[in-house]
N, C-alpha and C positions, 0 to 999 in steps of 0.2 A: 328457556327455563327461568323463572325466578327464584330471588332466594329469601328463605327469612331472616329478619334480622334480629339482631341481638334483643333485648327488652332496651327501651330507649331511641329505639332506632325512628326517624322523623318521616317514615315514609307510611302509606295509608296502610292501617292493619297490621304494620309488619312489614311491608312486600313489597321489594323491591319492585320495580315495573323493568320490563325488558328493557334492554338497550336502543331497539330498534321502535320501541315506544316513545322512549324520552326525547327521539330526534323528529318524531313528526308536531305538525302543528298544532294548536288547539282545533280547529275545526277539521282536521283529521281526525283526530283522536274524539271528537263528537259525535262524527259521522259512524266511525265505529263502534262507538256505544250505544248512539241509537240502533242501531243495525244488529247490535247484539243482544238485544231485547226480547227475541223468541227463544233463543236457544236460554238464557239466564229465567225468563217464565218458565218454560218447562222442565227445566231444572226443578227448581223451587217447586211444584206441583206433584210432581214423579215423588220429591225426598215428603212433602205432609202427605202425599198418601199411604208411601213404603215403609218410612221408616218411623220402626216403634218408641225412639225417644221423641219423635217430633209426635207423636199420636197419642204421647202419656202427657206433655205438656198441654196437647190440646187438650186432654179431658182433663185434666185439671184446672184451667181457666174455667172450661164450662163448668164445673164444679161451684168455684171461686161465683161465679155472676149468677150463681140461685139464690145468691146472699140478694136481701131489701136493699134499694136504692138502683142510681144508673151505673151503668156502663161506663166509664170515663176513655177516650184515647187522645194521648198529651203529648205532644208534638210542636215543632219548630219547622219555618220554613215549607219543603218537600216532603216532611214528614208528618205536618198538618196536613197535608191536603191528602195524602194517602188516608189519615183518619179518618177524616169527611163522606169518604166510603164506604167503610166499615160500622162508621155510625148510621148511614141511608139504610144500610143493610138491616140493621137490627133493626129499624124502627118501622121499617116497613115487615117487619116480622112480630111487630108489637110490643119488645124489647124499650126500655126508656133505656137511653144513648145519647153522647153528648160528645162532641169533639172539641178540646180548649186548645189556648194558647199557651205553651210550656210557660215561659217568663210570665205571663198572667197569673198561670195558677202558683205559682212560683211566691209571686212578692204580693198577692191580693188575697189567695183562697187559704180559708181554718175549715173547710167543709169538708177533709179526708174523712171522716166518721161516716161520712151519709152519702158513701160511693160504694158500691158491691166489687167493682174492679178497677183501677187504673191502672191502663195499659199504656207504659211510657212507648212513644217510637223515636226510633233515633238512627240514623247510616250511621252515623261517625262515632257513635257510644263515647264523643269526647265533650260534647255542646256543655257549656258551662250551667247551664239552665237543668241539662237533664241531669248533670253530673248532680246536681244540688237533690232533686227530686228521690232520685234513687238512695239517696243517701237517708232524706226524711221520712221515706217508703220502705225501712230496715222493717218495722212491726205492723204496717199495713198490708192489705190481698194488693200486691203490685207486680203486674207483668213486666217484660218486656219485648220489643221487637226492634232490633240490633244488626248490622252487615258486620259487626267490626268484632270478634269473640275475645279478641286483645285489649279491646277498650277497658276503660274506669268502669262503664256501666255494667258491661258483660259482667264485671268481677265483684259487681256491688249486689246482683239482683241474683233471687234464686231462680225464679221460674222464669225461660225466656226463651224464644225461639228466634231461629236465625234469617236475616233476608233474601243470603244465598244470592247476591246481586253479582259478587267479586269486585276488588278495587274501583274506583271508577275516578277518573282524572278531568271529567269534562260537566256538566251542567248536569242535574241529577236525572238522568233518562232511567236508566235500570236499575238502580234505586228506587225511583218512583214508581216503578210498574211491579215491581216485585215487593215490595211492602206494602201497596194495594191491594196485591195479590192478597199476601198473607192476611191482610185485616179483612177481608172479605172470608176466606177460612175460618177465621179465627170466629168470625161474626155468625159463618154457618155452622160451626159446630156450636155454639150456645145454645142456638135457637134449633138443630136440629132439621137445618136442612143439606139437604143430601149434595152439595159440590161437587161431589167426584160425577155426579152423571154430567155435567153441565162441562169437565175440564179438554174433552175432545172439541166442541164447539170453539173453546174457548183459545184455545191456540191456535186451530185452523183458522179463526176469523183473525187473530190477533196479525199471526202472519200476513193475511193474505190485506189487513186494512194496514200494516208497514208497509207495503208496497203501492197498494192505491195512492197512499197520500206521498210517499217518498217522490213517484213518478210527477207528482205534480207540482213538486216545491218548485219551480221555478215559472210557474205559472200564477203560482197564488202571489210569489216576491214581485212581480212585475202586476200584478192588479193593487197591491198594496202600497208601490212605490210611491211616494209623497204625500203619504198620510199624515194628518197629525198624529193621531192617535190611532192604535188600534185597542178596540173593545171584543174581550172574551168573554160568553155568557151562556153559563147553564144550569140546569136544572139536576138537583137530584147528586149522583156519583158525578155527574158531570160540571157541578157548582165547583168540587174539590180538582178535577182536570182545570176548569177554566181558572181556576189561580194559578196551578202548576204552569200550564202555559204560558199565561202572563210573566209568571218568572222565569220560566226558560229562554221566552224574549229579551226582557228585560235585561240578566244576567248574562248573557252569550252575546249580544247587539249593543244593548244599549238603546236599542230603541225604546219611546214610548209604548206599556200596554199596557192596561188594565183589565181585572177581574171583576166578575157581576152572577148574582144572580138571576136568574130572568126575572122575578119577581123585582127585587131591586136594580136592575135597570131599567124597568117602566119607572119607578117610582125617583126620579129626577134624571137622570144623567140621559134617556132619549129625548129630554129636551134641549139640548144642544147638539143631537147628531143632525149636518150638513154635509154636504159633497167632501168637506175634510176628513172623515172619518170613514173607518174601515172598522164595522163588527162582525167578528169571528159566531158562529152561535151556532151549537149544539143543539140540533134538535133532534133527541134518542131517548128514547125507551119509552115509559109512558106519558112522559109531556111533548112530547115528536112536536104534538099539530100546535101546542103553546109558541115555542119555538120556531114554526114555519110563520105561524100569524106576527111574532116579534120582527119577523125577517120581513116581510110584506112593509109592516107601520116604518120601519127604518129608510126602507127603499124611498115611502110614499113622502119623505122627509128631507131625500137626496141622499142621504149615505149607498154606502157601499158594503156588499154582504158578501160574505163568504159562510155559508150554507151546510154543514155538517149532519148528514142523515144518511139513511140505510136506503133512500128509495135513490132512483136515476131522475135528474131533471134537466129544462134546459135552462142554460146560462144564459145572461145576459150583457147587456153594456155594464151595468153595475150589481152583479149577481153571481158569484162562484160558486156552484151547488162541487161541493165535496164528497162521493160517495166512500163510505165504508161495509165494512161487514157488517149483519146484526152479530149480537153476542145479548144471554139472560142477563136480566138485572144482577147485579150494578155493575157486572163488567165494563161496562162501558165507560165507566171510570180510567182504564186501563185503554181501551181502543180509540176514544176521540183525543186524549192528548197527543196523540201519532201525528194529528194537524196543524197545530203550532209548535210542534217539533218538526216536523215539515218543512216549515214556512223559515222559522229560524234559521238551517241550514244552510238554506238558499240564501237568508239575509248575511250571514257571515260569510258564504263564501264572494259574493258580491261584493262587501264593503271589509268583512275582517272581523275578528273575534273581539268582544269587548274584554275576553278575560282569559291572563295567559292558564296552561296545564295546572290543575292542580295536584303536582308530583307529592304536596305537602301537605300537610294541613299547620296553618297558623296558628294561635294562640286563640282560645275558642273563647270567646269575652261574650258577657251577658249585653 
């Protein structure tokens, strides 16, 4: 049982974490949160279809985004890159959509006049950046999308829907899938297309591509071993996974990674892949064949590939073909990061967590 605590209380949300929580490791308590990633989607799925306060907020955003100008979703961090989705989605729906940098728009943009919606996202509804936003967004059309109903922002904003992730202590896994989720909802009710037929697919694959790539994390950590670098690159919902990735590396290991477009990693940075390097690369949905031809030019280069696609292929001496489920556009934003959370797991459990439990949250500084 957990319990709530008082107002002031320094633990996420409110909530205390169990006892038998607070004694395992960080990459215990990782393994389990990536792990609880289906049951926390479906969740959050089940409550925007069922329930009528989350079904009045959503029509009222759609509402709010018939107004002239774009779409804004304004995020930090894991909560940027869940944007990234949400904006693919609309704009591949015809929708003008833009995802920024909270701090960016924060101390650079006077352009709230000439947005139809800004939808803040934020897990921790504490980030100093959104706290500011929310606060300037009193007489603007301003969403938001929030894990934390206790936070500043929760209490700041009217219209807002929730992430439904539940606490989370370790690198943002169910935070990230589940606020992709929702901006992907969020994104299809604007536009008027029909989600709920796509949500059965979309958990079966999601599940069953956490297990394909879970079974293999220690096969990808040992093709990866003595990398300089590893390069994550994709296209589309999956441009905003290959950053989250990059950071769940990054944050959890400390290893080197970096994030790419496929587009911009042709345009410099495959000029110095060599045998030292290891690029991760998503090739799904409809830039698949972009993506296998990125993977070919890398090979022909000396790098090392690990191959992210819905078909079966064979492997090679420097070649990791990774299969997952298909899932409809832009899901996939939500099922290829399952790979370099994958791989991460295995890299912590081998060498050790870069970063202990987060029981707390610290002092949230711009």
């Amino acid at each position: 049982m957990t319990e709530i605590q008082p107002k002031g209380s320094p633990w996420i949300a409110g909530v205390e974490p169990p006892a038998n929580l607070r004694d395992k490791s960080m990459v215990e308590i990782y393994e389990l949160e990536c792990r609880e990633q289906s049951e926390r989607l479906a969740q959050l799925l089940g409550d925007y279809q069922g329930d009528p306060s989350t079904r009045k907020e959503l029509d009222q955003f759609a509402a709010l985004a018939r107004s002239e100008g774009p779409v804004l979703f304004v995020g930090m961090g894991a909560s940027y890159c869940s944007s990234i989705t949400g904006v693919v989605h609309l704009q591949s729906h015809g929708r003008s959509s833009f995802a920024v940098d909270a701090s960016e728009w924060l101390h650079y943009s006077e352009a709230w006049e000439q947005v139809a919606l800004s939808m803040l996202v934020t897990t921790s509804g504490e980030s100093a950046e959104l706290v500011k936003l929310c606060q300037r967004g009193a007489n603007r059309p301003v969403g938001l999308l929030c894990n934390n109903d206790k936070s500043v922002c929760w209490s700041l904003v009217q219209h807002k829907l929730p992430i439904l992730a539940g606490p989370e202590y370790g690198n943002a896994t169910k935070t990230y899938t589940n606020a992709t989720a929702a901006c992907i909802v969020l994104a299809s009710h604007i536009v008027g297309y029909k989600w709920q037929d796509d949500v059965q697919q979309v958990l079966q694959s999601f599940s069953m591509s956490l297990e394909l790539a879970f079974r293999r994390k220690d096969e990808m950590e040992e093709f990866c071993r003595g990398a300089a670098n590893i390069e994550i690159v994709g296209r589309g919902a999956g441009y905003g996974a290959a950053i989250m990735g990059a950071l769940c590396i990054r944050e959890m290991t400390g290893n080197r990674a970096a994030p790419h477009s496929g587009g911009g990693f042709r345009h410099g940075p495959i000029l110095d892949v060599n045998g030292s390097h290891v690029a991760m690369i998503f090739a799904l949905g409809r830039t698949a064949s972009l993506g296998v031809t990125l993977a070919q030019d890398c090979l022909k280069r000396g790098g090392k590939v690990i191959l992210v696609e819905t078909e079966e292929r064979a492997a090679s001496e420097r070649l990791l073909p990774i299969r997952i489920a298909s899932v409809p556009e832009p899901w996939e934003g939500i099922t290829s990061v399952l790979v370099p959370q994958a791989l991460t797991l295995a890299i912590a459990k081998r060498f050790g967590a870069n970063l202990k439990p987060r029981f707390q949250y610290g002092e949230m500084k711009e």
